[in-house]
N, C-alpha and C positions, 0 to 999 in steps of 0.2 A: 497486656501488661505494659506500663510505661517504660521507653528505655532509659534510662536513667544518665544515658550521655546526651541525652538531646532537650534532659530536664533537670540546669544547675543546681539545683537548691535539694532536689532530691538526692544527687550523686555528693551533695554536701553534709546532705544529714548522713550518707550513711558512710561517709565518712568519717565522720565526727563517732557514730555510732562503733566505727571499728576502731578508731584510738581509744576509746572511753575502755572497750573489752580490752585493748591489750595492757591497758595500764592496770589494770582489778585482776588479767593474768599475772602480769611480772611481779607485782606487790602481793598477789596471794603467795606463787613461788619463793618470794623472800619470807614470806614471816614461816609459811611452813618449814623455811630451811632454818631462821635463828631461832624462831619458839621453843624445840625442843632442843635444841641445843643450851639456850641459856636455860631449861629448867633443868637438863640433868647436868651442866656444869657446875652450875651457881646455886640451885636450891635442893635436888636430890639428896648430896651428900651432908647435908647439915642434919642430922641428929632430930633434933627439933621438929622439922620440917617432915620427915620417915611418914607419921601417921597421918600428919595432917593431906598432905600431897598424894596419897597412899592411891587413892580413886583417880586421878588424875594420871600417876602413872602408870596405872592400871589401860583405861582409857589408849595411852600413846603407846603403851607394848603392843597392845591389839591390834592398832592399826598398822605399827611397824612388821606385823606378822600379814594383818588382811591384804597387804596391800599387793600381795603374790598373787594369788588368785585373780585378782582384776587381770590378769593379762588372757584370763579365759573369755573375757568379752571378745573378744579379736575372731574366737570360736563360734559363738553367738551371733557375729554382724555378718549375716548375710554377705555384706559389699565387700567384705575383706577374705570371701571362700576365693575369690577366683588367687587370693595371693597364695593362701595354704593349698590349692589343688593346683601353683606349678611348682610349688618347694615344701612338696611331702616330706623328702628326708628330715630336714629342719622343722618342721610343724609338727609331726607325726610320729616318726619312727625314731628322730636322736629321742624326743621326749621321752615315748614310750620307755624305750632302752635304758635311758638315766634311770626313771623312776623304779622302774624292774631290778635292775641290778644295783644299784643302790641299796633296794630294801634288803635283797639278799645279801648284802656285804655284811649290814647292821643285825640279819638274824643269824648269819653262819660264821660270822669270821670272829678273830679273836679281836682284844681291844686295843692294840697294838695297831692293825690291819684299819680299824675303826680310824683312828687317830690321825693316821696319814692320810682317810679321805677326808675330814675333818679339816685337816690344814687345808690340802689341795681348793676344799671349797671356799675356807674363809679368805685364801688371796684370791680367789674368783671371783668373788663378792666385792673385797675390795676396788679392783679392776672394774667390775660391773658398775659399781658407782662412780668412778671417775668416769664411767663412759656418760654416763646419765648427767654428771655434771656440765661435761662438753656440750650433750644435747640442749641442756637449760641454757647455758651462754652462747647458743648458736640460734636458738627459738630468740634470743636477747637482742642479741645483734638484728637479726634478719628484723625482728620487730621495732628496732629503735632508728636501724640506721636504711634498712635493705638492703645488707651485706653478709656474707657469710663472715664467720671470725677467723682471723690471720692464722695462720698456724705458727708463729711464735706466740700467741694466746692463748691454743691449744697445747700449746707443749707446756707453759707455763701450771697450765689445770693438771696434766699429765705427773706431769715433775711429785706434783704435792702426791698425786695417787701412790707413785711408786715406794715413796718413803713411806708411805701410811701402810704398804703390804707388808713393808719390812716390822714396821712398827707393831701391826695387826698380829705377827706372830710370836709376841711375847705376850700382849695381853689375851687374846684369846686363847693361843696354844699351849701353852705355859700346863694349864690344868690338864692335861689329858696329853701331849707327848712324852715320850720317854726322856729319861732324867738325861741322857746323854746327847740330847739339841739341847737342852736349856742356854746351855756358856751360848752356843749359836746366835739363840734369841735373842739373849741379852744385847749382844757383839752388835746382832743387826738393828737394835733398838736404838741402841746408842750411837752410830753412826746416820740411820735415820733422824736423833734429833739434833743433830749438829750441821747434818747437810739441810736440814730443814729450814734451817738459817738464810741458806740461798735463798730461798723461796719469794721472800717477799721482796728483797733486792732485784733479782729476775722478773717478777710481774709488773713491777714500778717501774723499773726500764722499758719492758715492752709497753706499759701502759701510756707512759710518757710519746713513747714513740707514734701511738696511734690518738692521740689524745685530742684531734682535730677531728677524729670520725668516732667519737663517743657522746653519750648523754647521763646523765644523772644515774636511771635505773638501768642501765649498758652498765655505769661504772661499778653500780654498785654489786648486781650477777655477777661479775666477772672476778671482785675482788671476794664476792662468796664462796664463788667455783672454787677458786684458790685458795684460800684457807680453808675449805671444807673441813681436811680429815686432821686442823692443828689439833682437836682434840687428841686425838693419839699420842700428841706430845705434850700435853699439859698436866696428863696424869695416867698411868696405868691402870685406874681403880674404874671397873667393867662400866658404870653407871655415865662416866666424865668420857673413857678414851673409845669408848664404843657404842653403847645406847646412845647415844647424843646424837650421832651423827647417822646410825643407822636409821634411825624412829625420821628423821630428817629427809631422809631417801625416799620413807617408804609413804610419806606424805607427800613430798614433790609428786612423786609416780600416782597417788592418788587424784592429783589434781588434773592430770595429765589425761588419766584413764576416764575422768569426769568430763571432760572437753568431749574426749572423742565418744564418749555415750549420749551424750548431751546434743551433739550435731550433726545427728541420723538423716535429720528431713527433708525435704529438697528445699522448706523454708528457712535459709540460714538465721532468720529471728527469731524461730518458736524451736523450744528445746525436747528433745524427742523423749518424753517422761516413759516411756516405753524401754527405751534403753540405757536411760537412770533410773527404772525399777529393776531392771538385769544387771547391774553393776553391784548396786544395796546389795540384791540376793548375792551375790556373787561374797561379797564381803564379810557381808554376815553370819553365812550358811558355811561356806567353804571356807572362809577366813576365821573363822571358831574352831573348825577341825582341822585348821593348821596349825592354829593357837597352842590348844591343848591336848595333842597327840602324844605328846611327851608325858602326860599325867596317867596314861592309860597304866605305864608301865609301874605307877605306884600305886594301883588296887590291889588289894591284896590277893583275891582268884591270881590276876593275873601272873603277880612273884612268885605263888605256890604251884603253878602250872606250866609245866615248861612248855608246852603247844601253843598256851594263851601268851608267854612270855615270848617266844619269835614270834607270835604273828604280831604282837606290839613292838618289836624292833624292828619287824619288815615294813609298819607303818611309820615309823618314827624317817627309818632310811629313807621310803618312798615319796616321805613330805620334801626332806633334803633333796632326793633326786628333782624332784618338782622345782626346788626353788631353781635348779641349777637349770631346769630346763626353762624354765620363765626368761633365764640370762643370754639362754640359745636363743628363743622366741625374741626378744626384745631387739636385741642382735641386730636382729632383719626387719623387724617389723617397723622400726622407726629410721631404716636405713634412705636418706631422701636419693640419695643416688640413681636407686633402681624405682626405674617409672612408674611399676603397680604401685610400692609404695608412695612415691611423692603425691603421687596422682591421689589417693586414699587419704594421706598426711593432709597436704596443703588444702583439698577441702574440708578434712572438717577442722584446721585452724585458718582457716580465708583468711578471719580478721588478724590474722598475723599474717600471712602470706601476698593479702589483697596493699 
């Protein structure tokens, strides 16, 4: 094979070759994050718009659901066992445990007991996305400038998440905690959107301050990271301050999960259709019985059957356990820190890391 330092024009093209991918990465990550956002801001809630849009949003809940299960590829990639066989606990046994006692909580406990793991998971969630947002604006950075991002840029993403966990527990929790957090929620809603204010003040300062080591789609990831979760405060109503931004996440992560199935091979040009047919399945198969797990408990056998009726809410629990364990899993797997994974990460995105 030719070395390609000792042959200008080839070490040109494939250069040229790795700019072209990172720019069709960072531009797919941006529309996946505003697309759904502007459809359940701006067209969802319009009346009018209910039947016509109906398949469509059909369509973005799905994938906002499938996109959990992708993190079972990681299970699948041979190259990534030597990571899960030296941090079993973390791959293996916390999952297991989630998922186990989770489902037991949802078939034996009362709904009080329910509620309070409920919250526990939806600031978990929120959290988990602000972490996924730092990693998009650190994939941004590394790929625009070949720098990691400042940590007052970090903190900046940070800041928005917090307010959004506060925020996150009036519109989600609201239906299912007991009447005596509500005044709570409200309390923390409301001081979440007034300190939200800060937000964009603080990112503009620090953006100014680094504004000689940015580029166009740097500025633009960064100022997405950031306002990620303003839906939270634009409106309460579950479609605008929550699907928006969730359905958002779960397509960034699809994009992500689609790179690293796609760049199995030892040839970094040809995409390994092998482990983008294990992804599909992954999606479609598993990502459907995440979907609708929750529908089990509206057959009617099932509500007339109290045996059928826990083993439907030990799955329903077991799905949530899963997701929580996806947010363990994720944790570490895209952690560049720790050398198994860099060394895993940064080949299969080269053309961001080269």
């Amino acid at each position: 094979m030719e070395n390609l330092s000792t042959n200008p024009i080839g070490l040109e093209v494939k250069l040229a070759q790795n700019q072209l991918r990172k720019r069709w990465f960072l531009v797919s990550l941006l529309i996946a994050t505003w697309l759904p956002i502007i459809f359940f801001v701006f067209l969802v809630p319009s009346r009018d718009a209910v039947s016509r849009l109906a398949g469509i949003k059909t369509v973005f809940l799905f994938l906002g659901t499938a996109h959990v299960p992708a993190t079972l590829f990681f299970y699948l990639d041979g190259k990534f066992y030597g990571i899960i066989k030296k941090h079993r606990v973390r791959y293996v046994y916390v999952p297991i445990l989630l998922i186990v006692v989770t489902g037991l909580l949802f078939a034996f406990t009362n709904t009080i007991t329910q509620a309070f793991v409920l919250l526990f998971y939806w600031a978990w969630q929120a959290f988990h996305y602000g972490r996924q947002n730092i990693g998009i604006y650190a994939f941004a950075s590394l790929a625009e400038t070949g720098t990691a991002p400042r940590k007052e840029e970090k903190l900046a993403i940070e800041f928005g998440t917090i307010l959004a966990i506060l925020g996150t527990f009036k519109i989600l929790g609201t239906a299912v905690a007991p009447a005596y957090l509500h005044s709570a929620f409200d309390l923390f809603y409301r001081f979440g959107l007034v300190a939200f204010f800060a937000v964009p003040v603080f990112s503009l300062v620090v953006y100014i301050k680094f504004f000689r080591h940015t580029t166009f789609l740097k500025s633009c990831l960064f100022f997405t990271s950031v306002f990620f979760f303003l839906p939270v405060f634009i409106s309460t109503d579950n479609n605008i301050g929550f699907l928006s931004y969730a359905i958002a996440h779960g397509l960034q992560y699809i994009i992500f999960m689609t790179v690293i199935s796609a760049t199995g091979t030892a040839d970094p040009v040809k995409a390994s259709y092998k482990g983008l047919a294990q992804l599909a399945g992954l999606l479609l198969v598993v990502g459907f019985a995440f979907w609708r797990v929750a529908d089990l408990k509206e057959v009617e056998i099932v509500k007339s059957t109290w045996a059928y009726a826990r083993v439907a809410d030990f799955l329903f629990g077991a799905v949530l356990g899963a997701t929580m364990a996806h947010f363990v899993v994720d944790a570490d797997a895209w952690k560049l820190r720790m050398e198994r994974q860099r060394e895993y990460i940064t080949k299969r995105f080269s053309f961001v890391f080269n």
